[in-house]
Structures are given as structure tokens and as C-alpha cells.
N, C-alpha and C positions, 0 to 999 in steps of 0.2 A: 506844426512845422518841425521838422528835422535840424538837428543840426550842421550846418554846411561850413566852419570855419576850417579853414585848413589841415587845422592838426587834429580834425573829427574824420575828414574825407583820406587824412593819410592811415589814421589807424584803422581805418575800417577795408582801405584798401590791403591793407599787411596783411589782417586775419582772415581776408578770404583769400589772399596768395600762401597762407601758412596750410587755410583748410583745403584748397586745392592741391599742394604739395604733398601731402598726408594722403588727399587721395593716389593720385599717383606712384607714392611709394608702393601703398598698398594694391595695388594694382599690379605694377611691376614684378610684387613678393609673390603672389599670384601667380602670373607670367610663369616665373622661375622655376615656382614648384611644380608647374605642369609638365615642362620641359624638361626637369629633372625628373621627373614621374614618365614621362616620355622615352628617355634616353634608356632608364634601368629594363625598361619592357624588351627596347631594342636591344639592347645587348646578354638579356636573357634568353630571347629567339634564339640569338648566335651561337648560343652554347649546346 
């Protein structure tokens, strides 16, 4: 059996709101760099 006391159920919920955070960061950095990789192409057309 697991342990269920409260201050087992709080930390365990922290560290997968830390490791879903972490993902999202990374995701977002992602994001960015595309769109920045995106813009440089677009504005190389123009020239």
C-alpha cells in the first residue's frame, strides 16, 4: 500500500506540477525558436 497521508499526497502533487512546468517551459523554448527561425527566413525573402 502507498502512502496516502497528506503531506505524502501534497508532495507528490508539487513534483509533477514542477515536472509538468519543466515541460512546458521546454516546449514554449521550442515554440520560440521556430518562430524565430521563421521570422529570419521571412525577412531574408524581403531583401
Amino acid at each position: 500500500m502507498g502512502d496516502r497521508s497528506p503531506k505524502s499526497v501534497q508532495k507528490k502533487a508539487a513534483q509533477k506540477q514542477t515536472k509538468h512546468n519543466a515541460s512546458d517551459k521546454q516546449k514554449q523554448s521550442l515554440i520560440q525558436a521556430q518562430l524565430a527561425t521563421k521570422a529570419k527566413l521571412a525577412a531574408n525573402k524581403k531583401k
